[in-house]
N, C-alpha and C positions, 0 to 999 in steps of 0.2 A: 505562128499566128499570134501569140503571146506579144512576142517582140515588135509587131508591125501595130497591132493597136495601142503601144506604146507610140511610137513615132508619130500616130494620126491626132493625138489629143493636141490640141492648144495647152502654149503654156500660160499660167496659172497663177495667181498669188496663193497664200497658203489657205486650205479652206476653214479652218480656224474664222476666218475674216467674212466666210459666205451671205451666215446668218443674218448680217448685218448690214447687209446691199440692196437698196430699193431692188437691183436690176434683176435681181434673184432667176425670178421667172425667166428672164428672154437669156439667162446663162443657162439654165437645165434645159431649155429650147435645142439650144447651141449643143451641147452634152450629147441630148439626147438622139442627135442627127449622127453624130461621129461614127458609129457602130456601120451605120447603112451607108455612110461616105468611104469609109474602109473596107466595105464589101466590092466597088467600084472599082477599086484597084488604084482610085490616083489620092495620095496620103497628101494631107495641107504639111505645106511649111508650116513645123511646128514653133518658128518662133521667125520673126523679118523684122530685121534692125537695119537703123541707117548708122553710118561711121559717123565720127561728133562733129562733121564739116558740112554732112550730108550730101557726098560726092558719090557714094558710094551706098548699096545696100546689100545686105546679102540674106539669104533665106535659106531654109531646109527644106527640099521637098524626097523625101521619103529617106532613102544611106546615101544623099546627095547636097551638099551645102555649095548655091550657089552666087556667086560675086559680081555686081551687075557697075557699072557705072551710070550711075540714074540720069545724067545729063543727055547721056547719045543712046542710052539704053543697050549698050555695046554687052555681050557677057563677057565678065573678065576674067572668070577663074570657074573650075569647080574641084570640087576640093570631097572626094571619099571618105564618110563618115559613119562609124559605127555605132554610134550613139545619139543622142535626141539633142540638138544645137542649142547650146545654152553659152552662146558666146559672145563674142565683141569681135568689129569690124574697125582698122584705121587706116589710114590711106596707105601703110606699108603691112600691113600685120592681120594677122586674125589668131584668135585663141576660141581653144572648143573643148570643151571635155570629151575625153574616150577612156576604153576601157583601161583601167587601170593607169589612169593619171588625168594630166590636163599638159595641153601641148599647144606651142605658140607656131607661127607658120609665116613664113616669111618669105621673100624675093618673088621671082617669076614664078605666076601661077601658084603660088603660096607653096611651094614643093620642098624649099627647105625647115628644118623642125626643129623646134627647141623644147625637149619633153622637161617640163620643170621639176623638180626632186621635192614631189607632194606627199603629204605621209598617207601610208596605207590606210585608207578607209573601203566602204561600201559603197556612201551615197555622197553625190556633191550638189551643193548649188550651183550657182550662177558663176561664171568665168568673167572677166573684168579687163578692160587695156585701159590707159588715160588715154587723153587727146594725142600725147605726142608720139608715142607707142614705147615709152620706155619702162614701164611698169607695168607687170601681173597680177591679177590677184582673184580668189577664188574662194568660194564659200564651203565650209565640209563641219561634220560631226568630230568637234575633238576625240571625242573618245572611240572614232571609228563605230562601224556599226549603220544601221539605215536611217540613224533619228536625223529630227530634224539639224540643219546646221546652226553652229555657235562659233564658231570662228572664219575667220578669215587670214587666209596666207596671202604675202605677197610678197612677189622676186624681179627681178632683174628682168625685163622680158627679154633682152639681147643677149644675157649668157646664163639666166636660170639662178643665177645666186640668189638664194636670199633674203629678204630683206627684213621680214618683219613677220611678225602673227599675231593676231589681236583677237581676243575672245572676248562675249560679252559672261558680265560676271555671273546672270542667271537669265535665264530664256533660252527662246530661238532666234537666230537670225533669217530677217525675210529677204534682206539684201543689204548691196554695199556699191559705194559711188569714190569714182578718184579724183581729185583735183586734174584740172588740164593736162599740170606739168607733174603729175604722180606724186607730191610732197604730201597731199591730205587724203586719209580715208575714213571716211563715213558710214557707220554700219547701223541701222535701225532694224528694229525686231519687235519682239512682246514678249512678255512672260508673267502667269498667272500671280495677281496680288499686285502684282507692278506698273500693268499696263505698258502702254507705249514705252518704247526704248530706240537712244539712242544714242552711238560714243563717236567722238569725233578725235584721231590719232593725227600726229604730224608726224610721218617716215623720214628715217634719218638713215642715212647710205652705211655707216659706222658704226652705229649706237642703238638703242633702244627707243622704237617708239615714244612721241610722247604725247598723255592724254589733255586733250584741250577742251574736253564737255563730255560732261557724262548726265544724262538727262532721262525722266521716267516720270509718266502722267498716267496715275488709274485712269482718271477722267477720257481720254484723248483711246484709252485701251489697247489700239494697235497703229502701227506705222505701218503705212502704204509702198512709200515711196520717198527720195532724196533725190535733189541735184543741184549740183554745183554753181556756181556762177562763174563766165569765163574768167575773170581776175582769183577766183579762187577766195575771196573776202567775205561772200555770204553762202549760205546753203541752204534750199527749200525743204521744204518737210511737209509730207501729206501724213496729216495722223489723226484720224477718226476722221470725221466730217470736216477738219479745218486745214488750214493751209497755213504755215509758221515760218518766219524768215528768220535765220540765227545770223549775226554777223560775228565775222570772228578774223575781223582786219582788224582789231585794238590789241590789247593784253589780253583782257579776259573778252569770251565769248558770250554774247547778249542777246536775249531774244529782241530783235528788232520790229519786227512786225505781227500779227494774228489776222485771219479774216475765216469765217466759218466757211463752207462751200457754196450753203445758200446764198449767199451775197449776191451770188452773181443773176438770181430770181429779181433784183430787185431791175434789172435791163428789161426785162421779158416782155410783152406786150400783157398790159392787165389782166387780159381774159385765161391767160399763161400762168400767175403768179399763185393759183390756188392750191393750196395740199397737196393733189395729187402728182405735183410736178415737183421731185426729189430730189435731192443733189445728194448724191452718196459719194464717199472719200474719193481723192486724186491720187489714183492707182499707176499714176504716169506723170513725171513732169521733165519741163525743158526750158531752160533762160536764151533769150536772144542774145546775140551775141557781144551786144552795148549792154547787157545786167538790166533794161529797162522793160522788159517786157517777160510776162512767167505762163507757161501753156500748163496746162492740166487735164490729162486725160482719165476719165471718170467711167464705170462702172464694167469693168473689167474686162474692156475693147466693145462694148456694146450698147453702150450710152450718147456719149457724145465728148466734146473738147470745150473747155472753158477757159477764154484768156484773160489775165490781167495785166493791171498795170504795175510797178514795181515803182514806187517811190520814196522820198525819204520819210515820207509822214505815214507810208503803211504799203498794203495791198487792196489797188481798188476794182471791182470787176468791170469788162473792156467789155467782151461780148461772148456768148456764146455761139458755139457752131456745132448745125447738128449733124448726125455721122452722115458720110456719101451714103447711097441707094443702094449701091455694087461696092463690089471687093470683099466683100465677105467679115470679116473680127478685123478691128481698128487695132494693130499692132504696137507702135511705136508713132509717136510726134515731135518733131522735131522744128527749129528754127534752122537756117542753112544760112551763108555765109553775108548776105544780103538782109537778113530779118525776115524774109519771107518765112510765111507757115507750111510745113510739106507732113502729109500725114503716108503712112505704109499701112495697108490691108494687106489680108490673102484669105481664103477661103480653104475647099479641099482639091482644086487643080495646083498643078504647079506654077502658073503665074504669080504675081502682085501686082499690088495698083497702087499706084503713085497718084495723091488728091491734096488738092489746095483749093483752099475756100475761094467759095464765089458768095459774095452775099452773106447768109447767115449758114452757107450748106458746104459742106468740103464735094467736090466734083473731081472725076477722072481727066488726070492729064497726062498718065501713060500707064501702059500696062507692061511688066517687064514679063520675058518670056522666056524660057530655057534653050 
């Protein structure tokens, strides 16, 4: 019993970061359904990602992690899983944590495995592919044990070597983003006195990492979220209430742009724009795949999507979009290979819903199904 309401929870940012969420309320809402949704018998996927082409989705529902192709809604795999899906999806690969390690998966049906040589801990975080699926990498407690995570490993994902392991010097890490092609990793976190954090590495196949930004804002206090731009040249940063563009195609790395979240209140219809209408931190983002457009998904799958624009003079806000009706917690947002906006829910059945904006509202345009 222990082990299945593990399975049924949504995943999570750290709750360290709760306190501080207009969304508070409609998250313990959420919370507080799980118990009576696990009593039902059918466990939500507890986590539905799209692959970074968004060709592909895949989801957990209960010791079951399955691989859909979102275009014919075809299922393309399922793949038996002992542990709660905290992994990545790419047009060749998938990587998942299980018990006692982290393992890549590959070919027909994902049946062949590459168990990476992870050091012996208790607790992991998040499991990691690039775009091209040549790199691994996975979040854990250096010093083994259930704390929170501070490092990050990363290997060969085709033959497990490898590559590199980067710790932050003090905190926790909340998570970690790859460059496309696996050359840059990005870890952002927090830690008390320090606030916000975050180091940015360049993986070198031979040699030792090397640090290209190392960054810390009491003010800003925690980091949300990170993502890449497909050139690999800049990298978004959700940290407190604001939204930060680093670019780091020169020598040194530069913050290039700032915009707080509220920004995006000043579109709203007047009647809209008063107090009570929040903008709490970008717990989720994604670049189009021309680096000209930036999605941000906001209060911790229960709020709504906020897009911007990405230009060289800043970040300006584009529109807002409020969450669909149906599908249950706003998972993942993504842009796909066209610039179109594609958003992934799921609830506590084993489906997902596939939504893209109509208007100012994300609407159902499939529903995948096991």
């Amino acid at each position: 019993m222990h082990r299945r309401a593990i399975h049924t929870l949504p995943a999570l940012p750290a709750l360290s970061a709760l306190p501080t969420l207009p969304a508070l309320p409609a998250l313990l809402a959420l919370l507080a359904a799980a118990p009576a949704a696990a009593r039902t018998g059918q466990a939500s996927p507890t986590v539905a990602v799209f692959s970074p082409d968004a060709r592909l989705v895949a989801a957990q529902n209960d010791r079951t992690i399955h691989v859909w192709d979102r275009a014919t809604g075809k299922l393309r795999a399922t793949v038996d899983s002992d542990r709660m899906f905290r992994g990545a999806v790419v047009s060749d690969a998938l990587i998942t944590v299980i018990t006692g390690g982290v393992v890549v998966r590959r070919g027909a049906g994902y049946a062949q495995q590459v168990r990476l040589p992870v050091p012996k801990v208790l607790s992991w975080g998040r499991a990691i592919l690039s775009a091209d699926g040549r790199t691994a990498a996975a979040l854990y407690p250096r010093n083994g044990g259930v704390g929170d995570p501070d490092t990050v490993g990363c290997w060969d994902a085709r033959t497990g070597a490898r590559r590199a392991a980067v710790t932050l010097p003090r905190g926790r890490a909340l998570g970690a983003v790859l460059s496309a092609d696996g050359t840059l990793l990005a870890i952002f976190g927090d830690a008390p006195g320090l606030g916000a954090l975050l180091e940015v590495h360049r993986l070198a196949a031979k040699r030792a990492s090397v640090r290209l930004l190392s960054w810390a804002s009491a003010r800003h206090r925690t980091t949300y979220s990170a993502a890449w731009s497909p050139d690999g040249k800049r990298l978004a940063l959700g940290a407190g209430e604001e939204l930060l563009l680093w670019d780091l195609g020169g020598k040194r790395a530069a913050l290039a742009a700032s915009a707080p979240t509220a920004a995006i209140k000043a579109i709203f219809p007047p009647q809209l724009r008063g107090p009570a209408v929040r903008m709490p931190g970008a717990h989720q983002l994604a670049f189009s795949p021309d680096g000209k457009q930036l999605a941000s998904l906001h209060g911790l799958g229960v709020v709504g999507i906020a897009r911007w624009s990405v230009e060289a003079a800043g970040l300006t806000a584009a529109a807002w979009i409020k969450r669909p009706r149906d599908g249950g917690t706003m998972r993942q947002v993504i842009f796909d290979d066209k610039g179109a906006l594609l958003l992934v829910t799921s609830t506590y059945a084993p489906q997902v819903w596939i939504h893209a904006p109509r208007g100012d509202r994300f609407v159902t345009v499939k529903v995948l199904t096991p």
